[in-house]
C-alpha positions in Angstrom: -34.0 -45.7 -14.9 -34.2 -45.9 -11.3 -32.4 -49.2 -11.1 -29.4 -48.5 -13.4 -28.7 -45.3 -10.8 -28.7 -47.7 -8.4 -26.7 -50.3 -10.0 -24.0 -47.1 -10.7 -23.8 -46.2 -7.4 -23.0 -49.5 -6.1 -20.5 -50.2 -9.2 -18.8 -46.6 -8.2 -18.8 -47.8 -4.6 -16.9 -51.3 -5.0 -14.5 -49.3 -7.4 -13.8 -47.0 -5.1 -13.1 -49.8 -2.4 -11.0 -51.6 -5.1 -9.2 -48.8 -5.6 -8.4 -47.5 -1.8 -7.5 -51.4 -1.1 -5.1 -52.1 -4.3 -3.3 -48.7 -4.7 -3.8 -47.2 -2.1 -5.3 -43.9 -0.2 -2.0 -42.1 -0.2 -2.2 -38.2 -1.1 0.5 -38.7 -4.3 -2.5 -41.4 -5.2 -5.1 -39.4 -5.2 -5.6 -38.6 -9.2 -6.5 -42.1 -9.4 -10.1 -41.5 -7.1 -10.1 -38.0 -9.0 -10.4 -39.7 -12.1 -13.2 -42.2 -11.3 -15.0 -39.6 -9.5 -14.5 -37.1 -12.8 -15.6 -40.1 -15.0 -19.0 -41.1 -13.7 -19.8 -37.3 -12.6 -19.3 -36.8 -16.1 -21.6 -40.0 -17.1 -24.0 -39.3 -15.4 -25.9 -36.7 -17.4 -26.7 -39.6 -20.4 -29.2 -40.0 -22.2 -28.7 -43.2 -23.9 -29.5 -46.4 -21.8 -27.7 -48.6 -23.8 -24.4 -46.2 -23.2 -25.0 -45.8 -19.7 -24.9 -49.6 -19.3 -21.9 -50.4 -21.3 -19.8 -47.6 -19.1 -21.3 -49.0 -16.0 -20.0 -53.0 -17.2 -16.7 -51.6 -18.0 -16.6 -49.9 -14.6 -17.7 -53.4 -13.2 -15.5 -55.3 -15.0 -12.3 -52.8 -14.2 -13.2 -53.2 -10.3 -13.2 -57.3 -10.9 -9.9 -57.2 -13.1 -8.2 -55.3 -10.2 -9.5 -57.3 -7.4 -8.3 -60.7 -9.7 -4.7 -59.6 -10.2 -4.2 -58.3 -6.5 -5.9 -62.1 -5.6 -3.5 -64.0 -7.8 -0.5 -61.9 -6.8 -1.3 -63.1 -3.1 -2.0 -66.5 -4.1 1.4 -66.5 -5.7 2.6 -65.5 -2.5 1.5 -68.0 -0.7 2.4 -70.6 -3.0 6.1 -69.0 -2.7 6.3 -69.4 -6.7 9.8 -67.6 -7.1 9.1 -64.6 -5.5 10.5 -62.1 -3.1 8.3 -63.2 0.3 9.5 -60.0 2.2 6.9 -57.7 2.0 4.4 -60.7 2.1 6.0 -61.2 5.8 5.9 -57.9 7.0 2.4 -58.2 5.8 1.4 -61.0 7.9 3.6 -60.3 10.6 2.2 -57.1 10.9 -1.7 -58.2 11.0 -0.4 -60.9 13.8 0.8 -58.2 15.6 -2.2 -56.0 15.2 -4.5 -59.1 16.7 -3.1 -58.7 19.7 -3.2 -54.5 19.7 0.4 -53.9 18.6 2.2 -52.4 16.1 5.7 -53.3 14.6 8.0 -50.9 14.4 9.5 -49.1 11.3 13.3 -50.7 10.6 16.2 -48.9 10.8 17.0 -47.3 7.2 20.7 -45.8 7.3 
């Protein structure tokens, strides 16, 4: 029993890293932490093993669907497959930026 609480815990733990990385950590995001958070506290009081482990392999699973799409969305990025490269340019502008200690500023929005 010990191991499947630690086998949770870590599955939690990379879904709650997915989660913060993909969707974000924004305040009017938060229901989707709530959720998770709700969902294994609720889980966590069963009895049957072969439950436990099928919730825990669908959290697992979930954390590596997420992670996939966000990876193919990049690689489609930087394959430039037809789509809009803006945001993938402020992206990597931004991080050359931050390599050196600054920070780009906001644009002008009239």
């Amino acid at each position: 029993m010990s191991s499947e609480i630690l086998q949770a815990a870590k599955v939690y733990r990379h879904l709650l890293k997915a989660v913060g990385k993909h969707i974000g950590k924004e305040d009017y995001k938060k229901h989707f932490r709530e959720y998770i958070t709700q969902e294994f506290r609720k889980n966590s009081n069963l009895s049957d093993p072969s439950s436990i482990q099928q919730k825990i392999r669908l959290a697992h699973d979930y954390t590596f669907l997420l992670n996939s799409v966000h990876h193919q969305k990049d690689l489609l990025f930087s394959y430039n497959i037809a789509v809009d490269r803006s945001d993938e340019m402020k992206r990597v502008l931004g991080k050359s930026a931050a390599s050196v200690g600054l920070r780009l500023p906001e644009p002008y929005q009239p």
